[in-house]
C-alpha positions as CSV (number, residue, x, y, z in Angstrom):
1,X,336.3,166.8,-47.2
2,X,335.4,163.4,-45.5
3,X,338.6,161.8,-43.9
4,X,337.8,158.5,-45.9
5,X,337.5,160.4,-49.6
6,X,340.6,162.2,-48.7
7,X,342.4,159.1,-47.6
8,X,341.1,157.8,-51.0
9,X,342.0,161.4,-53.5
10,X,345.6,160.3,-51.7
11,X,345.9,157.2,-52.3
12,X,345.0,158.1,-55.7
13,X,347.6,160.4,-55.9
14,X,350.4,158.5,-54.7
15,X,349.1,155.8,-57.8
16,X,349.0,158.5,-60.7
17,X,352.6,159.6,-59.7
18,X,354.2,156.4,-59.2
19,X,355.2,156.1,-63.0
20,X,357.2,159.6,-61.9
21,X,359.2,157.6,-59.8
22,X,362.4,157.2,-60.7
23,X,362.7,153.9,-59.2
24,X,362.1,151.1,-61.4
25,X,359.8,147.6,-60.4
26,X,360.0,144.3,-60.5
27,X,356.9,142.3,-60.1
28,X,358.0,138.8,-58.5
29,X,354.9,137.2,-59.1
30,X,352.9,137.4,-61.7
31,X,350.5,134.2,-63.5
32,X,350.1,133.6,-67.5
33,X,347.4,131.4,-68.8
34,X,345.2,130.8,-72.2
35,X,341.6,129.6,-71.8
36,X,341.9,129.9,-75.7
37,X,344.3,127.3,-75.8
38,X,343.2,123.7,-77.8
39,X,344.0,121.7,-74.7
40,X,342.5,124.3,-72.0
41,X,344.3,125.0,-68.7
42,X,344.0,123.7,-65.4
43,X,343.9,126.8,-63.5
44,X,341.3,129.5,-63.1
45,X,338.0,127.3,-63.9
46,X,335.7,128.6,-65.9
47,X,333.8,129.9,-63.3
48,X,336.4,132.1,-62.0
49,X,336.3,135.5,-62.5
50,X,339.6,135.5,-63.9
51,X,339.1,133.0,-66.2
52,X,340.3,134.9,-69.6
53,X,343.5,135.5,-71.2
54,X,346.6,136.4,-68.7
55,X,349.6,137.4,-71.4
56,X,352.2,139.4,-71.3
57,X,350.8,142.3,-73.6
58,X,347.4,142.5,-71.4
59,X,350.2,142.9,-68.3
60,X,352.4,145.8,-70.1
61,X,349.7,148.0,-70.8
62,X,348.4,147.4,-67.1
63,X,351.7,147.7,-65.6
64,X,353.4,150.4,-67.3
65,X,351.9,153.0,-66.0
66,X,353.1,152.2,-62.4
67,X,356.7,151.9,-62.8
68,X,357.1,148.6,-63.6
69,X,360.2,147.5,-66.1
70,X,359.9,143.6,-65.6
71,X,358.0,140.7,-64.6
72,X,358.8,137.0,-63.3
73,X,356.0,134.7,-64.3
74,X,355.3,132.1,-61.6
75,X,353.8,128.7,-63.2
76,X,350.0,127.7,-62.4
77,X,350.0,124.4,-64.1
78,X,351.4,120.9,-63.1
79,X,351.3,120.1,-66.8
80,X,355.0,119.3,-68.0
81,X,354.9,121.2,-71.9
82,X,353.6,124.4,-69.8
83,X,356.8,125.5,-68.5
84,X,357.6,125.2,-72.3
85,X,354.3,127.1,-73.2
86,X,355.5,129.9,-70.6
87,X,358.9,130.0,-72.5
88,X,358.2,130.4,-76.0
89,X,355.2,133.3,-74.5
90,X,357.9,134.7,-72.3
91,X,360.2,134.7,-75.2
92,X,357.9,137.4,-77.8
93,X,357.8,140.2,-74.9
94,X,360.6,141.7,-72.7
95,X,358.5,142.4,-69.6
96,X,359.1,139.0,-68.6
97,X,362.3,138.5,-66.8
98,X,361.9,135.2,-66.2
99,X,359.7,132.2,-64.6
100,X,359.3,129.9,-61.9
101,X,358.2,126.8,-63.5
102,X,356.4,123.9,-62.2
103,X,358.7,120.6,-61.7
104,X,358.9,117.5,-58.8
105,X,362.4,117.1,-57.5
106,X,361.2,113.9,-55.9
107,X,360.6,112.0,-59.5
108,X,363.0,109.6,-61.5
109,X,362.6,112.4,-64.8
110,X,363.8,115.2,-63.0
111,X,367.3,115.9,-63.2
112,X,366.3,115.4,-67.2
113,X,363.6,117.7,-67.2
114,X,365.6,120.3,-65.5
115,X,368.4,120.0,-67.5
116,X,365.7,120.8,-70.7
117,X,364.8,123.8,-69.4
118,X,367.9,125.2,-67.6
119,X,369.3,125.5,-71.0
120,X,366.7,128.6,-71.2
121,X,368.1,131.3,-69.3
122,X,364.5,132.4,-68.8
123,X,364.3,129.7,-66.5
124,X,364.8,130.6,-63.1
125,X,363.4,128.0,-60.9
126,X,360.5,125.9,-59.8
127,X,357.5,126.5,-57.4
128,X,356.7,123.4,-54.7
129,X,354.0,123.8,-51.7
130,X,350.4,123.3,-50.8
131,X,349.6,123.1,-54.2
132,X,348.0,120.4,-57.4
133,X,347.5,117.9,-54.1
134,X,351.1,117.2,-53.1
135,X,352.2,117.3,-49.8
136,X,355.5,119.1,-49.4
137,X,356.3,117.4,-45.9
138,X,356.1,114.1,-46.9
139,X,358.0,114.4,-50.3
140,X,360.8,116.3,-49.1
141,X,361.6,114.1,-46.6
142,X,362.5,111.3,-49.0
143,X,365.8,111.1,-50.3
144,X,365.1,111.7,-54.0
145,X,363.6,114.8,-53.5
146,X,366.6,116.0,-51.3
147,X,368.7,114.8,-54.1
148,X,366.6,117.2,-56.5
149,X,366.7,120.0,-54.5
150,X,370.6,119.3,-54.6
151,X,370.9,119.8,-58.2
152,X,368.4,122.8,-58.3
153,X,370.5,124.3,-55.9
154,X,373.7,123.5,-58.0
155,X,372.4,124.8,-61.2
156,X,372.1,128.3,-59.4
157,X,368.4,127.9,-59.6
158,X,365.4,129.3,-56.7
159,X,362.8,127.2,-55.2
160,X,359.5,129.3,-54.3
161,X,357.0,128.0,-52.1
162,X,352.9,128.3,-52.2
163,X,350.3,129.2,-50.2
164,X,352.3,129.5,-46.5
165,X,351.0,128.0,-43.0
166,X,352.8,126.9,-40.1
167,X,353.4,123.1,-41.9
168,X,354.9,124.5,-44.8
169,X,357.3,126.8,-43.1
170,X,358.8,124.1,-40.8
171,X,359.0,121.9,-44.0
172,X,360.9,124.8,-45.0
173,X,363.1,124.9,-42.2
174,X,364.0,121.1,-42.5
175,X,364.8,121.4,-46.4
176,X,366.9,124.4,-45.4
177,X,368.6,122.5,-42.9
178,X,369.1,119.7,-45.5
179,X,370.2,122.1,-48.8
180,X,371.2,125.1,-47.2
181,X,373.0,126.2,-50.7
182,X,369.1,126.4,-51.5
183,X,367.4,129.8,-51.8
184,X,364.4,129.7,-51.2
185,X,361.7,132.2,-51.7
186,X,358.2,132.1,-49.4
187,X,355.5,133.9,-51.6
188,X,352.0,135.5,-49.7
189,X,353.6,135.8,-45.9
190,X,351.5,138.6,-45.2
191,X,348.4,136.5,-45.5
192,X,348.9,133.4,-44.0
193,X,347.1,132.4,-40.9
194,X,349.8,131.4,-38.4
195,X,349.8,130.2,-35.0
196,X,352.8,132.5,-34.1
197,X,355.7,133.6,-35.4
198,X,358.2,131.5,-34.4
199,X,359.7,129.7,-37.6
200,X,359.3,133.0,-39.2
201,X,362.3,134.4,-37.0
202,X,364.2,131.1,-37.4
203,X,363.7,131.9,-41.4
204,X,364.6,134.7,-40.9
205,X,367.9,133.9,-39.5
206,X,368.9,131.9,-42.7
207,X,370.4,134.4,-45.6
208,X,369.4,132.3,-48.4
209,X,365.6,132.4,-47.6
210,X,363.5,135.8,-49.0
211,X,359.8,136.4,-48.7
212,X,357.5,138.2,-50.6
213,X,355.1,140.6,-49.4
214,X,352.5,140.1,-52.0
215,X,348.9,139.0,-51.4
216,X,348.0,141.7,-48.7
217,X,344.6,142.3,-49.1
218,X,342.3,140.1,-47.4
219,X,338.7,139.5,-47.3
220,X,337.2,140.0,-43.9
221,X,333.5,140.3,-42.8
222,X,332.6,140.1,-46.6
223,X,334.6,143.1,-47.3
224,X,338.4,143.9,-48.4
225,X,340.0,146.2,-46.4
226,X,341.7,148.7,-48.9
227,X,343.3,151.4,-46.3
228,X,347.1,150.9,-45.3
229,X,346.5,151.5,-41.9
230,X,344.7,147.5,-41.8
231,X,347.9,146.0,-42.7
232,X,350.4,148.3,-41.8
233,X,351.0,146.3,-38.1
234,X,352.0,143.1,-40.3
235,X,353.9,144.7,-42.9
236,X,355.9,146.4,-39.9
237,X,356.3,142.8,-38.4
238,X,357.4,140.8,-41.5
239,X,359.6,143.7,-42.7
240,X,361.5,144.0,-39.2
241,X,362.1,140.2,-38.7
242,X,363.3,139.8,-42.1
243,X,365.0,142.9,-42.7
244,X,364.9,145.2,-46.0
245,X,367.2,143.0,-47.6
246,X,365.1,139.8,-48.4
247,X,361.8,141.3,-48.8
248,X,360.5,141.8,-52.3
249,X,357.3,143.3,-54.3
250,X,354.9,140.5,-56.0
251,X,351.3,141.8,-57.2
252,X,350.0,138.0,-57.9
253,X,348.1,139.1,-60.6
254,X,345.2,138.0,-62.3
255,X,344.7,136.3,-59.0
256,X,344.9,139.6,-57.4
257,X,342.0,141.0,-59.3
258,X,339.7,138.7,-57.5
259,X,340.3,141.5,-54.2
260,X,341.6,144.9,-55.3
261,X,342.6,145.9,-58.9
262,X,345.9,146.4,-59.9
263,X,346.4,150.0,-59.0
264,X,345.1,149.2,-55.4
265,X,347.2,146.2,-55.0
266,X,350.6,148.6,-56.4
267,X,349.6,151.5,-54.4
268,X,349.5,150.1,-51.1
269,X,352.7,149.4,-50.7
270,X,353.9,151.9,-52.7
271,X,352.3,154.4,-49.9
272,X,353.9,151.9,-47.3
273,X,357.4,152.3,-48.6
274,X,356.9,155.8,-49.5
275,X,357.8,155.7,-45.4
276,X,360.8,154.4,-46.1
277,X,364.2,155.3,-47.4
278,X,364.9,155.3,-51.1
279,X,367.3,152.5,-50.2
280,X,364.6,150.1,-48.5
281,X,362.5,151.4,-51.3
282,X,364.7,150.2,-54.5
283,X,365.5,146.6,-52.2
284,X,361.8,146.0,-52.1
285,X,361.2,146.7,-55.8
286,X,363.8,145.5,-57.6
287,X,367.2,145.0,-56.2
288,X,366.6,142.2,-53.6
289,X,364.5,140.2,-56.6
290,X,368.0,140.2,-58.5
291,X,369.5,138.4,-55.3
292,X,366.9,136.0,-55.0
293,X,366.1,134.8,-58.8
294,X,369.4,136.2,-60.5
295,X,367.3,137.4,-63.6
296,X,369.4,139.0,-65.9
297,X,368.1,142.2,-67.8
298,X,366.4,142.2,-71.3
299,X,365.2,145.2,-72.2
């Protein structure tokens, strides 16, 4: 047999038994959208690929088969009534464990708007980076978004980041230094183009602050490398600096269809922590997500 097909009969091995493993999996990162809806969405554009209905039921019946028992939804709207739309879907389907919804510490309506949807134990958090135009650096240095991240912080609640380069993680840093009763979650590490690695190791030094090894793949050349071996050197990297504690599993799906299909996206680093011990194993699936978003269990 070719060395490629049987790198590839392997890989599909290691994906058809994974619902075998007695390990269960929580996906940290996963979107939900309607293009059905009356008002639309703002994210995927039409002309996207993606661009049809992301639910929870369409997700199960993906999922399932791979091990996965739960799901935290993490918002792709800056529209306010979405983290209520999120909710009420959240609320008709167990798989979702919880979301990160979309909220500005920085504005005069926060503290109310958190309060709203605190009250929802689904509610785990908000999402702030590179994203919908705002610019993290110069909004969490003003006071009032310090102040927000104070009562996040208080109400037991996670802040995750988007789309990672060297700006954001030194913004990171500062907010740490600033809230360090913050956790703090840094989505997509693996992918971001950095100029080294040095406020990576200083995150790494803070306890509060997890990462997520999601958003591997890459395009390169025109291509997407599929083969563990292309990643593997990072993955070693981010897992050693940050330790199996505070690294956890997120698929980014739909998004992730636009590079690899779910079964590829799963099976890679279910073949990288196949390496591992069971106990690195069950931190990177599940157990280090209950430390960072405190989900509690529904089904």
């Amino acid at each position: 047999m070719h060395r490629r097909t049987f790198l590839g009969a392997a890989a599909a091995g290691i994906v058809a038994n994974a619902a075998a493993n007695d390990i269960p999996v929580i996906d940290t990162h996963i979107h939900l959208f309607d293009p059905g809806r009356p008002q639309g969405i703002p994210w995927p554009g039409k002309e996207s690929t993606i661009y049809k209905a992301a639910l929870p039921e369409r997700y199960r019946k993906l999922a399932a088969p791979f091990g996965i028992r739960g799901a935290i939804e993490v918002e792709c709207s800056p529209w306010l009534e979405d983290n209520q739309w999120v909710l009420d879907v959240a609320a008709k389907d167990t798989i979702i464990v919880g979301t990160v919804g979309d909220l500005e510490p920085g504005k005069p309506e926060f503290a109310r708007q958190l309060e709203r949807f605190h009250r929802n134990p689904l509610f785990l958090g908000i999402r702030y980076g590179n994203l919908w135009d705002r610019n993290f650096a110069a909004e969490s240095a003003r006071p009032e978004f310090i102040a927000g991240a104070k009562l996040l912080a208080s109400a037991g609640l996670v802040l995750d980041t988007a789309n990672p380069n060297d700006e954001l993680l030194k913004t990171v840093l500062r907010l740490s230094d600033r809230v360090p009763e913050l956790r703090i979650v840094i989505d997509h590490l693996p992918g971001a183009t950095l100029s080294g690695d040095r406020e990576v190791r200083e995150l790494a030094r803070r306890p509060q602050i997890y990462v997520k090894l999601s958003a591997i793949f890459r395009r390169v050349e025109g291509r997407v490398p599929q083969e563990l071996a292309f990643y593997r050197e990072r993955l070693d990297q981010l897992s050693g600096i940050f330790g199996e504690d505070r690294v956890l599993f997120g698929s980014d799906w739909p998004n992730s269809d636009q590079v690899a299909p779910y079964d590829k996206v799963f099976g890679l680093v279910h073949e990288y922590f196949a390496g591992k011990s069971r106990a690195a194993a069950e931190k990177y699936f599940w157990k280090n997500s209950v430390a960072a978003y405190r989900w509690v269990k529904r089904d």
